[in-house]
Phi, psi and omega in degrees: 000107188205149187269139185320140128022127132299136180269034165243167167285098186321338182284317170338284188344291173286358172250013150270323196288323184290319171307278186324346200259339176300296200292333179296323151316301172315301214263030181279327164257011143274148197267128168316311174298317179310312203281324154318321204280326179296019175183114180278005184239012144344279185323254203330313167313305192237061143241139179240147178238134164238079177081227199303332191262187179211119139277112181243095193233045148328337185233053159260174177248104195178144171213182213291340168298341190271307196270340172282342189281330169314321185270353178291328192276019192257329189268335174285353197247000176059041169316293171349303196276330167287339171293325139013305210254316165343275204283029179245186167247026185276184231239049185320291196305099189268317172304346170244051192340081169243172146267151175229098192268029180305314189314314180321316189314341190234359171301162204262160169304124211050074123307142185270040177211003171204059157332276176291354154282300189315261203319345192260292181301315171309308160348281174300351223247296180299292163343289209309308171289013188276338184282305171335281195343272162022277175305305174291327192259046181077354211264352171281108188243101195317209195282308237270327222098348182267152230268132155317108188250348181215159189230117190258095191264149168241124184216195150196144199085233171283334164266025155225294189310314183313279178289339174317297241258342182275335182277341163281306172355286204252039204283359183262356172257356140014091193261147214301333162281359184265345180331326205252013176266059203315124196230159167189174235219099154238147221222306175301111191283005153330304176088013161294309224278327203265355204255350167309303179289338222261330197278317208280309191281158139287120181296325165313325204232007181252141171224123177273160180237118162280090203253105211209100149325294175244028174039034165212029168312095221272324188316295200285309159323279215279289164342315183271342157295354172287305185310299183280307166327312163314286173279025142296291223318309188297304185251335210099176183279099154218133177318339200273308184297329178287340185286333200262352184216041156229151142211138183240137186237125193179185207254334215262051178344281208302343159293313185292314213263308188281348189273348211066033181274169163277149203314307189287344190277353194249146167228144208252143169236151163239142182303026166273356189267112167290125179332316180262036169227000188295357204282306194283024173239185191304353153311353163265000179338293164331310196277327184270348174257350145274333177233035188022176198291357180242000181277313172308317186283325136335286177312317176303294162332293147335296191255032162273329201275305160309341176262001172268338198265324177307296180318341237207308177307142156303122162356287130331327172240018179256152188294290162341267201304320175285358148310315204287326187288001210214316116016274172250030132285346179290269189343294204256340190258314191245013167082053159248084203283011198190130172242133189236130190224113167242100168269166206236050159224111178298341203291008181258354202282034173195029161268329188305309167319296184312275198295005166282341163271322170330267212288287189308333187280343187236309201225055156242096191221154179233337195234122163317173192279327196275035156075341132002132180266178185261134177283005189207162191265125193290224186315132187265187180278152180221113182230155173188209176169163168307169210266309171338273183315318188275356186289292191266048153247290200216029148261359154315316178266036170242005179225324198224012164296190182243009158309173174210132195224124157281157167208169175240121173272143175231120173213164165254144158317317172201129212233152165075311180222070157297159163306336174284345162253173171242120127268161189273237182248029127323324189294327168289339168286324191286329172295299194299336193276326182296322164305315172301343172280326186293304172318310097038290219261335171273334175264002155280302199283351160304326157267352182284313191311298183293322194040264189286316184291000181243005183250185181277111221306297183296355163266339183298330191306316190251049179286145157251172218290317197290338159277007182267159170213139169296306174077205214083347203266135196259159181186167219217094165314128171245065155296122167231150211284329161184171199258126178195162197300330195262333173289265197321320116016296191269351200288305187301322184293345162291348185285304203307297182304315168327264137029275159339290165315286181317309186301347174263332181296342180264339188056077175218140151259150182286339199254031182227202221149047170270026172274317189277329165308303187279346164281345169300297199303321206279332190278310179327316178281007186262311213300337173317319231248341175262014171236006160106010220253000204211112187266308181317116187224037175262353166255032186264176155324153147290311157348290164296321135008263135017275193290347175263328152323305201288311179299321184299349188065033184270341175223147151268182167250000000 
């Protein structure tokens, strides 16, 4: 099982790296104020706008011999033909023969050029609003008859992080039939998170969603069995109880169908969909059901529109890809291991979360496709928080530490005062605190860039040292034109393709997660052993050893 040839030339290969490694020397000591003050049409040179966005990555430290070499080494690595290969049905992901055919998830209906995929996603796409409908209009009813009023989904991973952080998101766009409807999002395998909620709730009026790939996530399995022992305790054992309060979404029917849910009640996933790429099939379900069906079909449409913009852009002008290019000049050229993503928005405060399984989860890999160790340091770390909460956590290091840290600021342009909301007399206050955020979010990345040079020069004369900041630290403006289903649409499919570009510039594939695979398998083989059913633990670590004595209450500690 082995993946084709790379189709570039190794010698290309090493004469793009040795050039890159040359500008890297240069630029190790230049300063961002050097590179603004030699050009006043910076901003305009390396920013791009598409429709709803803005990219703005002018206080990266790089200038056009940089971004050409960069892109040069993106065509010695055949980016193009990969993207290509991407947007195919062929078998990328190799190690699992799969294709990862996530982009399908969003072709609009009857695409002439993917007929029969269109129509195979769409199939399922309609079920799914029928049920939202349904659902928004009273007409879904537990076992008693009384009208479902909260939804409880159960996951893990991509089938929680995904719709969790869109369903916060995009939580002001809300529709007005979904108001009395309560969705709500568990994950955690403690059974804390679920047995908390469970006191809040009514059995009568709850429908769980079981959001499972391969429906046999042990996370997710015991939550949902929290769930239906519950509603036994309320109704009893009968099918009629599993028909009116499960719907399960997964690859796996004939699973789904032995667990009991019903037939009509199961929405279909196919493995071309990687889990943490899963938000836009019926794994979104949550999400069409806070911001309805024609809002669900928008965030698709967004992120269609980006997936036509990959195909199709020059290189130089493409987003996706100079996010990805710009990336591993951070990473790999200029040592920068750690990445930070702040958005100025609270309705955002779990996309960072979302893109640390997005990006680490995809290109934290060490072995090439062609079984290679990697020649280059693949995914830096990806952490973040809203930008307000990270001003008083941890940008004291980010200005005046010894880290050398990238970030992504993210804000929408405009807020409050759209047509879609009615305010009283709040509203010139609520406008004004969205200013005070933008503001914020331009003058943090404006002193990283800048340090000493952004403050006021005559205060600067009797500064002390300790009040000073080197500044240099580079970052990438993210505007959108408002925070809404068709921007968010496109802002995530721009991760997603980033994320892509880097794994062909690293030569990894993105789309398996056997790091996460062998740690599952290995806690199976523990757990026999904390529940009394396995006595022998002598070919475990002494460690585990140890701690498993403790848990068992055999030592103290």
């Amino acid at each position: 099982m082995t993946q084709p040839i790379q189709p570039f030339i190794i010698n290309d290969y090493e004469s793009i790296l040795t050039k890159l490694s040359a500008l890297k020397k240069q630029f190790e000591h230049v300063h961002l104020n050097d590179l603004f003050a030699q050009d006043n049409q910076r901003f305009e040179k390396f920013s791009v706008i598409l429709e709803q966005i803005v990219l703005d990555f002018s206080k990266h430290r790089i200038d056009q011999n940089v971004l050409n070499a960069l892109i040069h080494f993106a065509e010695t690595q055949n980016l193009e033909n990969w993207i290509k290969r991407l947007f195919s049905e062929e078998q990328i992901n190799y190690t699992e023969q799969r294709a990862a055919m996530h982009w399908a998830l969003r072709l609009p209906e009857n695409d002439p050029l993917h007929a029969q995929l269109s129509n195979q996603v769409h199939a399922q796409l309609q079920r799914m609003f029928a049920l939202v409908e349904k659902i928004h209009a009273g007409q879904c009813r537990g076992a008693t008859g009384e009208v479902i009023q909260d939804v409880v989904n159960i996951g893990v991973g991509g089938s929680d992080l995904g719709p969790l952080m869109v369903s916060q998101a995009l939580s002001d766009f809300k529709q007005a039939t979904s108001k009395s409807l309560n969705v709500h999002f568990v994950s955690t395998i403690d059974g804390s998170q679920l047995s908390e909620l469970l006191h809040k709730l009514r059995p009568e009026t709850t429908l769980f969603i079981i959001s499972s790939k391969s429906f046999g996530t042990i996370d997710t399995l015991s939550n949902a069995q929290t769930a239906r022992l519950w509603l036994e305790k309320a109704f009893g054992q009968h099918s009629q109880m599993l028909k009116h309060h499960f719907v399960g979404v997964s690859t796996k029917p004939e699973k789904m169908t032995e667990w009991g849910i019903a037939e009509e009640n199961q929405f279909l996933l196919w493995d071309w969909v990687g889990g943490r790429y899963s938000l836009w099939s019926c794994i979104g379900l949550p999400i069409a059901l806070t911001i309805g069906v024609e809002g669900f079909k928008q965030l698709l449409a967004g992120a269609h529109t980006i997936d036509q913009h990959f195909q199709t852009a020059p290189l130089n002008q493409n987003i996706p890809v100079l996010m990805g290019l710009l990336g591993v000049w951070n990473n790999n050229f200029l040592d920068i291991q750690t990445h930070a993503v702040l958005p100025y928005d609270g309705r955002l405060k779990y996309f960072a979360s979302y893109l640390q399984q997005l990006e680490m989860e995809s290109n934290g890999k060490s072995i090439q496709r062609n079984g290679e160790k990697v020649t280059l340091d693949t995914c830096p770390i990806v952490w973040g928080e809203v930008g307000p909460n990270a001003q008083h956590a941890f940008y004291q290091l980010l200005h005046q530490g010894t880290q050398a840290v990238s970030c992504d600021f993210i804000a929408p342009v405009q807020r409050y005062n759209t047509n879609q909301f009615t305010y009283a007399e709040n509203a010139e206050a609520l406008v004004e605190q969205h200013h005070l955020a933008l503001s914020n979010c331009l003058a943090q990345s404006r002193l990283l860039a800048f340090g000493n040079q952004a403050l006021d020069q005559d205060e600067l004369e009797n500064l002390a040292r300790y009040k000073q900041y080197s500044g240099n630290q580079p970052s990438t403006t993210i505007l959108l034109q408002e925070l809404n289903p068709y921007s968010l649409g496109m802002l995530i499919a721009m991760y997603e393709h980033k994320v892509f570009v880097q794994s062909v510039l690293w030569n990894i594939n993105p789309f398996d997660q056997w790091g996460v695979e062998k740690g599952k398998e290995i806690a199976n083989q523990l757990l026999p052993i904390l529940n009394g059913d396995v006595q022998d633990i002598s070919s475990l670590d002494a460690s585990t050893q140890g701690l498993i004595q403790i848990l068992l209450g055999k030592t103290h500690g």
